[in-house]
C-alpha positions as CSV (number, residue, x, y, z in Angstrom):
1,X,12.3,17.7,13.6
2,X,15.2,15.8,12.1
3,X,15.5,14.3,15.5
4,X,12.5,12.2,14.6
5,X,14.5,10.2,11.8
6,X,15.5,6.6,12.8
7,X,12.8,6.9,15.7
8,X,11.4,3.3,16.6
9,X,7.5,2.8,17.1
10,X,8.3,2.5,21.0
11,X,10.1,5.7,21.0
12,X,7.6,7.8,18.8
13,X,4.9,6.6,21.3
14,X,6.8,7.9,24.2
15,X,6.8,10.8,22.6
16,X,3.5,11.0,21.7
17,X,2.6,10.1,25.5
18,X,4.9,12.5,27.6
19,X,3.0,15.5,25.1
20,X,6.4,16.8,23.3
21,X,5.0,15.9,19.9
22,X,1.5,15.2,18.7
23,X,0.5,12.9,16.3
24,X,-0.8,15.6,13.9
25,X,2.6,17.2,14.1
26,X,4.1,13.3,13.2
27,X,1.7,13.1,10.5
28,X,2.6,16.2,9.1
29,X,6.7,15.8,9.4
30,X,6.2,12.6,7.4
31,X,4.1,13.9,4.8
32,X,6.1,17.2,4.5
33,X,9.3,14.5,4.1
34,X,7.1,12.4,1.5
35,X,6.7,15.6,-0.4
36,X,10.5,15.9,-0.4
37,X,12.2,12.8,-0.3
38,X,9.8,11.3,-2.5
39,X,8.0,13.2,-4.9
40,X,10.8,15.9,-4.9
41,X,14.5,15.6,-4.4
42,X,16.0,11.9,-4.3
43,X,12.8,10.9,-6.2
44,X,12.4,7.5,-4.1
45,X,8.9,7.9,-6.0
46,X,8.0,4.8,-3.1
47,X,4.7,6.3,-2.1
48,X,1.6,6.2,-4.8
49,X,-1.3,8.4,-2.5
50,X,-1.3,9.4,0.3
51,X,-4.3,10.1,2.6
52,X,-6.4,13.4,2.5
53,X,-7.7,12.3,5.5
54,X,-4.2,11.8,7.6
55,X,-4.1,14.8,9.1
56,X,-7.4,14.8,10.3
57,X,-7.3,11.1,11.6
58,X,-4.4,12.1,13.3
59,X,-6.0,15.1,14.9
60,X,-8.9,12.4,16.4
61,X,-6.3,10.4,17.6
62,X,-4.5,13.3,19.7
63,X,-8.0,13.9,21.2
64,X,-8.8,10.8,22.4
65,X,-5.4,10.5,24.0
66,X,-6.4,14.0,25.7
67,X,-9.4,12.2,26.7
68,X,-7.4,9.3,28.7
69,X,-8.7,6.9,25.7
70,X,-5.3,5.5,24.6
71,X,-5.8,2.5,22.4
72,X,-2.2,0.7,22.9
73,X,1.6,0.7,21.3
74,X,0.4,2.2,17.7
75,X,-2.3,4.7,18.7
76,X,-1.3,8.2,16.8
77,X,1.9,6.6,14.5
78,X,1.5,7.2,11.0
79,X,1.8,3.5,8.9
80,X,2.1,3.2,5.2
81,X,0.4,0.1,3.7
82,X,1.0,-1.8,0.3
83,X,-1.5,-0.9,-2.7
84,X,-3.0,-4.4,-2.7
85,X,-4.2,-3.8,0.6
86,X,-8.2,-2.2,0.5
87,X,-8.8,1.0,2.4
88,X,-12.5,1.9,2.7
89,X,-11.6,5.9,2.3
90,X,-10.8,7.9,-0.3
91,X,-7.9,6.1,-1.2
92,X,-7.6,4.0,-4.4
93,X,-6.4,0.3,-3.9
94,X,-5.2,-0.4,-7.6
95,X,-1.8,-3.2,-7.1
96,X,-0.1,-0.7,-9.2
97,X,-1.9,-1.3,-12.6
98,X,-3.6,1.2,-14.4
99,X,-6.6,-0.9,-15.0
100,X,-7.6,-0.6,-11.7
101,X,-7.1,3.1,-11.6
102,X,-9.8,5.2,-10.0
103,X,-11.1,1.6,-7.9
104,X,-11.7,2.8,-4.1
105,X,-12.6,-0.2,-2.1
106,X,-16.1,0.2,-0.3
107,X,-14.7,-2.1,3.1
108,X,-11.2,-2.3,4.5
109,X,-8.9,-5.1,4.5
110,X,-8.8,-7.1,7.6
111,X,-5.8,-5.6,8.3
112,X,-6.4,-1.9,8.0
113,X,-9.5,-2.4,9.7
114,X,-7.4,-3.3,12.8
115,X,-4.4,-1.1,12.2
116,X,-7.3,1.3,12.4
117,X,-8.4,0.1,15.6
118,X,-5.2,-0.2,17.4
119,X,-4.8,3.6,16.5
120,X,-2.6,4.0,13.3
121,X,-2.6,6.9,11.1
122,X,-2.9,5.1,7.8
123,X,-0.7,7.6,6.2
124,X,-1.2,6.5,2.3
125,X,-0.5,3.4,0.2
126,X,3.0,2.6,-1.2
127,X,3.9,1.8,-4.8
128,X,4.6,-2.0,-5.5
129,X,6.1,-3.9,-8.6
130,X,2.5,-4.1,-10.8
131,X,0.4,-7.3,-9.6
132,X,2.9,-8.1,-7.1
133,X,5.3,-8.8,-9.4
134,X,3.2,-11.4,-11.3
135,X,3.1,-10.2,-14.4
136,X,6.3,-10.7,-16.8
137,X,9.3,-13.1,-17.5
138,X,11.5,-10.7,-17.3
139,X,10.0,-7.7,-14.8
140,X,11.4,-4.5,-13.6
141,X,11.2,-4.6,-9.6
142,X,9.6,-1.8,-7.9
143,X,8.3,-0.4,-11.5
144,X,4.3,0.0,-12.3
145,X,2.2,1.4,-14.6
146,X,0.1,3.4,-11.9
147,X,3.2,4.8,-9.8
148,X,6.5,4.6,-11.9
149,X,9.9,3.5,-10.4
150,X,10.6,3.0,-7.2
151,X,14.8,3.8,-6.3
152,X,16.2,2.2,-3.7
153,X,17.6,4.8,-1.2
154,X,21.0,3.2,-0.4
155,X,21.7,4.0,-4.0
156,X,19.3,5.5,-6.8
157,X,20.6,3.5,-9.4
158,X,20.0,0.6,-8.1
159,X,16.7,-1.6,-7.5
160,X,14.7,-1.7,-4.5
161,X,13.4,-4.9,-5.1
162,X,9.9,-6.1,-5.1
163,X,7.6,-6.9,-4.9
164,X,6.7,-4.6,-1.8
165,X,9.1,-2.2,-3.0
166,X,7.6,1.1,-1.7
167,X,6.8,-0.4,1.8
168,X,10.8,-1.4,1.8
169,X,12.0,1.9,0.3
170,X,9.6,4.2,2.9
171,X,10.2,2.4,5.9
172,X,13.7,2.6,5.4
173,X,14.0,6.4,4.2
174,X,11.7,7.4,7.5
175,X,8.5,8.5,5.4
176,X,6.4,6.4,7.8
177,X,6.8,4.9,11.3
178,X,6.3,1.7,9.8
179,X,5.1,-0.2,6.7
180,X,3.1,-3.2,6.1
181,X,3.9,-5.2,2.9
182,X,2.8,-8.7,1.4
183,X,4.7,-11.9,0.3
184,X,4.0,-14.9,-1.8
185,X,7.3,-15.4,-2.2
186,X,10.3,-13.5,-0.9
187,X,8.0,-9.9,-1.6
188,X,8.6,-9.2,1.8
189,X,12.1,-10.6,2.8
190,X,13.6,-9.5,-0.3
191,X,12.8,-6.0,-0.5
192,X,13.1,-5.6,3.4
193,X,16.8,-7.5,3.1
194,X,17.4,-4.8,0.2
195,X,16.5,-1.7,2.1
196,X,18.4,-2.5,5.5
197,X,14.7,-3.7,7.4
198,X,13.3,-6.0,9.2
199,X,10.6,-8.0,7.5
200,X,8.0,-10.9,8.8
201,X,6.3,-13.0,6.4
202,X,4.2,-14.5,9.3
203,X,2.8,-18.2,8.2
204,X,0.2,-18.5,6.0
205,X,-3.2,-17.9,8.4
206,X,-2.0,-15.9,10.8
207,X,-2.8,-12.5,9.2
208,X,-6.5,-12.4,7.2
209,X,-5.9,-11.9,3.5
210,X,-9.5,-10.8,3.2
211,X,-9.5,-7.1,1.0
212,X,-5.9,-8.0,-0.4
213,X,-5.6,-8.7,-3.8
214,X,-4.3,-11.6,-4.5
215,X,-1.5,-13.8,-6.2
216,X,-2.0,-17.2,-4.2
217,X,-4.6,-18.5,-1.7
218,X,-1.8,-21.4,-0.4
219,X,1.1,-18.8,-0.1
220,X,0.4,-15.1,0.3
221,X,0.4,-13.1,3.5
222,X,0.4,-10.2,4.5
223,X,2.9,-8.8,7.3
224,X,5.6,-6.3,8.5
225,X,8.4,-3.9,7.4
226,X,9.8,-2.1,10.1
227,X,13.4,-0.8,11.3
228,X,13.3,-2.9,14.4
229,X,12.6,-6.2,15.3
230,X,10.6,-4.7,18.3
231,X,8.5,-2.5,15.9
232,X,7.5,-5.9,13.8
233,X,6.7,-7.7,17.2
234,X,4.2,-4.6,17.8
235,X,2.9,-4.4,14.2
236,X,1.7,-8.2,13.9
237,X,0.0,-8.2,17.8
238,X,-2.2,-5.9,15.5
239,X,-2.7,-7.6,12.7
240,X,-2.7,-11.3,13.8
241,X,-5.8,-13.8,14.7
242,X,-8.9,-15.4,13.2
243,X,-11.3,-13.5,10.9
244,X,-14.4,-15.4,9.5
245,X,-13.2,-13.7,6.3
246,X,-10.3,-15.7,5.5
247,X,-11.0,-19.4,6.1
248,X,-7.2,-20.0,6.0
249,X,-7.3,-18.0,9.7
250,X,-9.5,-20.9,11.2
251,X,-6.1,-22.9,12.6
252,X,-4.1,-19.5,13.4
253,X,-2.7,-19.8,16.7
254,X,-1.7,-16.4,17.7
255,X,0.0,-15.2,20.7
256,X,-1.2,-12.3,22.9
257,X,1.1,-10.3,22.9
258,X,4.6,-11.3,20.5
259,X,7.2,-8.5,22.3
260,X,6.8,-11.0,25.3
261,X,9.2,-12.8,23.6
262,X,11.9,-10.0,22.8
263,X,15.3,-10.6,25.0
264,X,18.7,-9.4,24.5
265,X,20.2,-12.8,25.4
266,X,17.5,-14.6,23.2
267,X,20.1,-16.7,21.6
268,X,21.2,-18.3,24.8
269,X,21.2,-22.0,24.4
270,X,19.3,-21.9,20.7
271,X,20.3,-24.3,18.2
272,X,20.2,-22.8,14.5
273,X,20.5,-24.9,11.5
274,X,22.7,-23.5,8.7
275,X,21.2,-24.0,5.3
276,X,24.5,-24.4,3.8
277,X,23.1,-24.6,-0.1
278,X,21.4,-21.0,-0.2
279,X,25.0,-19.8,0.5
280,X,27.6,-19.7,-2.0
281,X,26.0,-17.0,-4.6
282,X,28.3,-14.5,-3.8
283,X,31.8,-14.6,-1.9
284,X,31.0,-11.1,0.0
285,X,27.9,-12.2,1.4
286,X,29.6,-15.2,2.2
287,X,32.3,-13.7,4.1
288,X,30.0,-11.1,6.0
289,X,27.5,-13.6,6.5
290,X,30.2,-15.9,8.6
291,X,31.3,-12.5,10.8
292,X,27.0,-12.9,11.5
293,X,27.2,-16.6,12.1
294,X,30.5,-15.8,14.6
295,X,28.3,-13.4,16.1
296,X,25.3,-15.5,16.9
297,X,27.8,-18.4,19.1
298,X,29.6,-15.6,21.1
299,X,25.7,-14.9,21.9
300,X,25.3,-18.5,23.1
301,X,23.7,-19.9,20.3
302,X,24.8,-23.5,19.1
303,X,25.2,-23.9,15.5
304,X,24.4,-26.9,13.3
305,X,26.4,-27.0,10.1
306,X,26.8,-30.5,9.1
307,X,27.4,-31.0,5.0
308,X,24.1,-32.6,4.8
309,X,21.8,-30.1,6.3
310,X,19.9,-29.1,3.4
311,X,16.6,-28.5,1.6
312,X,15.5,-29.4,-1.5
313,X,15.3,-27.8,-4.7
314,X,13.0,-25.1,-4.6
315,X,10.7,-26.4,-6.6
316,X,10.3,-23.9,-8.9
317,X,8.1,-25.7,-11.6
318,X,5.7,-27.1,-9.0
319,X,5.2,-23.3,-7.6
320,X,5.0,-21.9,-10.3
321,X,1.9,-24.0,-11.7
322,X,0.5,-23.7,-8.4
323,X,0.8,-19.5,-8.6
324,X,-0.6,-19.4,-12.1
325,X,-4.2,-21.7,-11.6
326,X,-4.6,-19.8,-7.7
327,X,-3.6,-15.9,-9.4
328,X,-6.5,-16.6,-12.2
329,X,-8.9,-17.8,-9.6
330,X,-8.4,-15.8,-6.6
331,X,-8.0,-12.6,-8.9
332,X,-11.4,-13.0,-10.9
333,X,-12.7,-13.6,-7.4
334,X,-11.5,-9.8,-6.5
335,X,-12.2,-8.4,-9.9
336,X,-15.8,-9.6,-10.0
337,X,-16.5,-7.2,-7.0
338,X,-15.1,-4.0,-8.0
339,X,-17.1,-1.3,-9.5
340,X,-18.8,-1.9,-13.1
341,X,-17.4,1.4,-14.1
342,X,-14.0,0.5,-14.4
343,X,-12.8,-1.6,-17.4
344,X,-11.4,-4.8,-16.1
345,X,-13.4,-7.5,-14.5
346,X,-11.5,-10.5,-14.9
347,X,-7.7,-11.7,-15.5
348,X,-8.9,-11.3,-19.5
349,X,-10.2,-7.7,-19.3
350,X,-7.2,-6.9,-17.4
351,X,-4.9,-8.2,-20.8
352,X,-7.0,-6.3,-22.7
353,X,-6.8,-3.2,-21.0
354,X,-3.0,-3.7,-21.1
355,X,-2.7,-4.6,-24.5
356,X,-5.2,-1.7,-25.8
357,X,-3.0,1.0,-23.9
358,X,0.4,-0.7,-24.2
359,X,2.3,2.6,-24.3
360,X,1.8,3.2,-20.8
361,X,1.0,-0.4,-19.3
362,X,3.9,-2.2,-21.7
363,X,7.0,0.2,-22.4
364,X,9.4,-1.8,-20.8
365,X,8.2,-5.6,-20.4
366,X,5.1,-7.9,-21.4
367,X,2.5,-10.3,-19.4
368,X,3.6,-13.8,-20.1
369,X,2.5,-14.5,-16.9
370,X,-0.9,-13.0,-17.2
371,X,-0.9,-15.2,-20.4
372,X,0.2,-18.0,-19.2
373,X,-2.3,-17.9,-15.7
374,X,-5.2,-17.1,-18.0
375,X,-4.9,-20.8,-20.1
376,X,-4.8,-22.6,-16.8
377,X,-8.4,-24.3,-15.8
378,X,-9.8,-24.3,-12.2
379,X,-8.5,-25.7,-9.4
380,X,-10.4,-28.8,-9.8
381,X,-7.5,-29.8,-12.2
382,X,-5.6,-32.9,-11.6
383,X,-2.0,-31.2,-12.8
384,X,-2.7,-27.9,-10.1
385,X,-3.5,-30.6,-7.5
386,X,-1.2,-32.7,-7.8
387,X,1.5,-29.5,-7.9
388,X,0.1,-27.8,-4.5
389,X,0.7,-31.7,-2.8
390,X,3.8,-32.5,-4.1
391,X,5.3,-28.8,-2.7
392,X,3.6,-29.1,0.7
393,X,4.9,-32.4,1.1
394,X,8.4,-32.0,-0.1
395,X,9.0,-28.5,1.2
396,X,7.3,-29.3,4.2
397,X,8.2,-32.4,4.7
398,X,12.0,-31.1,4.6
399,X,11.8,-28.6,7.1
400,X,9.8,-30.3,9.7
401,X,12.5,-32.8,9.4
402,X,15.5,-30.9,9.7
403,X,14.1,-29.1,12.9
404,X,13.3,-32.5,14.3
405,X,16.4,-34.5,13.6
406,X,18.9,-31.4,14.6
407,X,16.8,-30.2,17.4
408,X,16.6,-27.1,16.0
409,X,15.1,-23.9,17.0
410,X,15.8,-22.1,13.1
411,X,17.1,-22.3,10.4
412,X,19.4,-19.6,8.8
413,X,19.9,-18.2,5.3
414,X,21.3,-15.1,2.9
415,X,17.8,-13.3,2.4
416,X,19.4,-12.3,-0.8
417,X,22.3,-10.4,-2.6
418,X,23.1,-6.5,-2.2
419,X,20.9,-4.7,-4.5
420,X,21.0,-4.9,-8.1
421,X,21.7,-2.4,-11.0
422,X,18.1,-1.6,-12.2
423,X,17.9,-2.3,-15.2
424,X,14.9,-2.0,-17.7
425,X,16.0,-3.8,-20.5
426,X,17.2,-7.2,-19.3
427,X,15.1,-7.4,-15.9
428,X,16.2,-8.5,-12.6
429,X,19.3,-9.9,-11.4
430,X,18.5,-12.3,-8.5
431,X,21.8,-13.8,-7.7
432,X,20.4,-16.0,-4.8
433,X,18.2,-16.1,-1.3
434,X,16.2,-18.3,0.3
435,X,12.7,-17.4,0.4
436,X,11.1,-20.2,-1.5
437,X,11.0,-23.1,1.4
438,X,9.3,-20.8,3.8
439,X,6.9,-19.2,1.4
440,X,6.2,-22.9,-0.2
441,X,5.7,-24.4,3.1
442,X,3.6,-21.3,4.4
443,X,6.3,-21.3,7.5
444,X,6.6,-18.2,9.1
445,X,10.4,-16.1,8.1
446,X,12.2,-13.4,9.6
447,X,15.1,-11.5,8.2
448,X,17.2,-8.5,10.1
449,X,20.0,-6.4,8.8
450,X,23.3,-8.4,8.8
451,X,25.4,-5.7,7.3
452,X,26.3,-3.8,4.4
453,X,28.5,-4.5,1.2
454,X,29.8,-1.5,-0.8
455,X,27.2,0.6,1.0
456,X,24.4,-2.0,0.3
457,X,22.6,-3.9,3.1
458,X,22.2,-7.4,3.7
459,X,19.9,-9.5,5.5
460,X,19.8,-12.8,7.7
461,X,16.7,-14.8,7.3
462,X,15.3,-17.1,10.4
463,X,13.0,-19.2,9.1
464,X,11.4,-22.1,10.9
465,X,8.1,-24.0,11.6
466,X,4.4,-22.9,11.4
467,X,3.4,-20.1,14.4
468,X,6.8,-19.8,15.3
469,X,6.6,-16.1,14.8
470,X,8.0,-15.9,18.5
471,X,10.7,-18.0,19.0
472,X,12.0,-16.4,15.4
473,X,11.2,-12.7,16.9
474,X,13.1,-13.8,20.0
475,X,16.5,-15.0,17.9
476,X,16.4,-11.8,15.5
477,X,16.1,-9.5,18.2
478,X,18.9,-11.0,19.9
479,X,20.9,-10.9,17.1
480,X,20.2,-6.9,16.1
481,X,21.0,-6.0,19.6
482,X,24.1,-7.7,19.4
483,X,24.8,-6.4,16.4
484,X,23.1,-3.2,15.9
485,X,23.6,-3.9,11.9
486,X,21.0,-1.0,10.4
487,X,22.7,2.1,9.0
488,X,19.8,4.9,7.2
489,X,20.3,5.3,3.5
490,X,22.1,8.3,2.5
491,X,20.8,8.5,-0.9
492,X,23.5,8.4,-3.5
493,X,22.9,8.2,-6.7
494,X,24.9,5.3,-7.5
495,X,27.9,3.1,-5.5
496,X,31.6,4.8,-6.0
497,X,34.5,2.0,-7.0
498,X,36.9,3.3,-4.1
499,X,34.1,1.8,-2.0
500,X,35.0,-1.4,-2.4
């Protein structure tokens, strides 16, 4: 069934609907391909679990489409979702640490409860860097205690980056019609940028956070990872709108139906706002990055690249204050409810726990962070309130304005350099991106394969203002059809000189 490889969610479902495949014999090819790609073989090791109850689900799902009982664009297709993300089944939901090993949520998250719904297989739960990548100074992306190292498949030496690693690395390999990850900032964009994918971080209410666990109640979100801009489109009609479970929902303004928006010449007449200062890391991506922006006006698009069109610093400090009070608070909040069995309860039994079996939680980097989260106070305090109002209105503030004064429909950014050497000892190598404004703000951002660099891909990000999920669908899916950009990792073990 190699013919199945590089299949969109549209195509798999016409499939699925004319009866020349089933969606126990999809379930099956991706789990036979999970057993080889990733616990065998390449060693992409991108999945943690996956569902004893796949098959099964799966079989359901064919009946009811026997039965004329079709539930829509994802009924039978086989999803993988992020281990932060609750599953009420036998599954474990655990954000890669090994203190949470064993924990099986009693409810599902918001969103799995309506993946579920709209007819997904939920396939199993991917691997992630441990606590979302909130847990060291100087992390290992894609690494955790509970499910090891995730290897990027466009080269195995290299990092897959985080911190939705395994949703990035599976999507991309084919071990799943599509993935759902979650960002706080850039956990989504980055990794998708790194493993030639689409990802949405949709803005900050529009998907329910309720069963995730949680980094930060001002900036996470859960949304995404998919090989086409269509496929995203399809994904978040599923996952979007109001739930009485996340407060943060109450403003969401979703839209019925986001492929509504999808057109080939959806850059006809757009004007696009070059952030000039999140170029400049790296003279490659530079050079293939103008190639995207020549593309982009020979579709009609108009761009805006006047020397003063940028944002501000990144505010880094501000953010980072404003991560560390929200992690401790929103993660006691999760930790109080899990079962008394296990042996963390709180951001403090979780330390514990790491620091009492070091050997597996520790071997290649620490938890400042944890350390640092756990002196904060509440978030009653003045410095963590005066942090979250300075960044919403200076990041805010700076978007809103350069959309308004330029007329623009987007901006446009590198999501991030090719992928990185992992490496264990040092950390990561971020060279540069532009995820902060749009995860600051809680604006919604897109990014699409641009190209690739020694074998490596590369993303464009389209970033603009709150619940414009569909004007930024509408510009990346011009953009890949004109392009066609997105090649399948071939999985080498490392990048050869005579390819550059």
């Amino acid at each position: 069934m190699a013919e199945l490889e590089e299949l969109s969610c549209t195509d798999l479902q016409a499939r699925l609907t004319d009866g020349s495949l089933t969606s126990r014999a999809l379930t099956a090819w991706y789990l036979a391909r999970i057993a080889a790609l990733d616990q065998a073989g390449p060693m992409l090791k991108s999945v943690i679990e996956v569902n004893p109850e796949a098959l099964a689900r799966a079989e359901a799902l064919d009946e009811e489409r026997s039965a004329g009982r079709g539930r829509g664009p994802l009924h039978g297709l086989p999803l993988l979702l992020k281990d932060n993300l609750d599953t009420g089944d036998q599954m474990q939901t655990t954000a890669g640490s090994l203190a949470l090993a064993g924990w099986r949520a009693p409810h599902d998250s918001t969103v799995a409860e309506r993946l579920r719904a709209a007819g997904a297989v939920l396939l199993g739960k991917t691997n992630l860097s441990e606590w979302a990548n909130f847990r060291s100074t100087r992390p290992t992306s894609g690494w955790s205690s509970r499910g090891g190292r995730t290897r990027n498949p466009y080269a195995l030496d290299r990092n897959p980056s985080g911190s939705s690693s395994g949703s990035g690395v599976a999507a991309s390999a084919n071990l799943c019609a599509a993935a759902i990850g979650t960002e706080t900032d850039g956990s989504i964009i980055s990794p998708a940028a790194a493993n030639g994918l689409v990802g949405l971080k949709p803005s900050v209410g529009l998907v329910s956070r309720a069963g995730i666990i949680p980094i930060s109640a001002s900036q996470d979100t859960a949304g995404p990872m998919t090989r086409t801009v269509r496929d995203a489109a399809l994904l978040l009609n599923a996952i979007a709108g109001p739930d009485p479970r996340d407060r943060a929902t109450e403003a969401a303004v979703p839209e019925l139906d986001y492929t509504r928006f999808l057109a080939a010449d959806g850059l006809r007449g757009a004007r696009l706002g070059v952030a000039r200062n999140f170029f400049g890391f790296h003279p490659r991506v530079d050079r293939l990055l103008e190639d995207a922006l020549a593309t982009l006006r020979a579709q009609g698009a108009e761009l805006v690249d006047p020397a003063n069109l940028t944002l501000p610093p990144e505010c880094d400090q501000n953010e980072f204050q404003v991560l560390l009070y929200e992690f401790k608070d929103g993660l006691n909040r999760y930790l109080a409810g899990v079962d008394p069995a296990l042996p963390a309860h709180s951001l403090a039994e979780v330390m514990a726990f790491n620091t009492a079996h070091a050997e597996r939680t520790m071997p290649l980097f620490g938890q400042e962070i944890l350390q640092q989260a756990e002196a904060k106070g509440g978030l009653d305090s003045a410095e963590y309130q005066k942090a979250l109002g300075d960044n919403l209105r200076i990041v805010r503030g700076a978007i809103d304005g350069l959309l308004a004064e330029h007329q623009l429909d987007a901006l446009l950014a590198p999501a991030g350099a090719p992928a990185w050497i992992t490496d264990v000892v040092n950390g990561d190598h971020y060279l540069g991106g532009c995820t902060s404004p749009a995860a600051i703000a809680g604006y919604p951002n897109l990014t699409v394969p641009a190209g690739l660099l020694a074998g490596l891909p590369v993303g464009l990000c389209f970033f603009g203002g709150q619940w414009q999920e569909g004007k930024l669908l509408r510009l990346g899916y011009a953009f890949e059809q004109a392009t066609q950009a997105r090649r399948p990792p071939q999985f080498r073990p490392t990048i050869e000189w005579p390819e550059w």
